[in-house]
N, C-alpha and C positions, 0 to 999 in steps of 0.2 A: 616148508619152502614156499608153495604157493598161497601160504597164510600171511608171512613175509611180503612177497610177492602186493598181493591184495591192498597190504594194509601200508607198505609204499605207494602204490597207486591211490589211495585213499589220501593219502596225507599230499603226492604229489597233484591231486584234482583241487584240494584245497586250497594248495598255493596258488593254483593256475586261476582258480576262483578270486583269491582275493586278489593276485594281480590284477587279475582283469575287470573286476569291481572299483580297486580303486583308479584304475587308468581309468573308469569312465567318468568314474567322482571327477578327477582329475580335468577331465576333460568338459565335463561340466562347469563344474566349477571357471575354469578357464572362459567357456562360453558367456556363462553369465558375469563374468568382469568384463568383458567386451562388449555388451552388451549396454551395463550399468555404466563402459565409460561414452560409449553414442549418444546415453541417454542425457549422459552429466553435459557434453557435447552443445544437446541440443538445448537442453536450458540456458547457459551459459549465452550460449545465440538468442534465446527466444528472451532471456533476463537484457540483454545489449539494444536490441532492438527496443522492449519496453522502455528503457532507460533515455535509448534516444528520442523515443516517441513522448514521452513524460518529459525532458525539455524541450521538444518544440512546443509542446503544451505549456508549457510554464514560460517559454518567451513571449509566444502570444497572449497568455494573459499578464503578463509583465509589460508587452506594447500598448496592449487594452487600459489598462489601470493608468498609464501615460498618456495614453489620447483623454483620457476621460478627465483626468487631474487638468491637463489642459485644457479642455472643455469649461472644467468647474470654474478655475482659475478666471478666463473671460469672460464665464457668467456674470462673477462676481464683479470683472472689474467694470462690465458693462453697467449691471444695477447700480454701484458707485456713481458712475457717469451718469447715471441718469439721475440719482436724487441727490446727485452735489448740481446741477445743473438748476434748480428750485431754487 
């Protein structure tokens, strides 16, 4: 009977064990999806902002490239005017 006994208690520690092993997996586990989704969070932010920061980059040198093309453009038309004037 108390061999019985024992080897109940043996087998019920076991279960109490693995419940409570896997509730912490469980729980873990749990953690680090919440974690990995703050992280996904912040890049998403930190990707949006790059993105934004990469066109105003790219407008300014898209205005750059126009002031300059206009620039060239009246160089040229000015040399014109100077050696059509000869």
């Amino acid at each position: 009977m108390i061999a019985r006994l024992k080897t109940m208690l043996a087998w019920l520690s076991a279960f109490v064990l693995t419940v409570v092993t896997l509730g912490g997996y469980t729980v873990r586990q749990r953690q680090r999806a919440e974690q990995a989704e703050r992280e996904a969070e912040q890049l998403m932010i930190n990707n949006q902002a790059h993105v934004a920061h990469s066109q105003r980059i790219n407008a300014a040198i898209r205005a750059n490239n126009q002031a300059q093309a206009e620039v060239d453009r009246e160089l040229e038309s000015g040399k014109r005017d100077y050696f059509e004037r000869d």
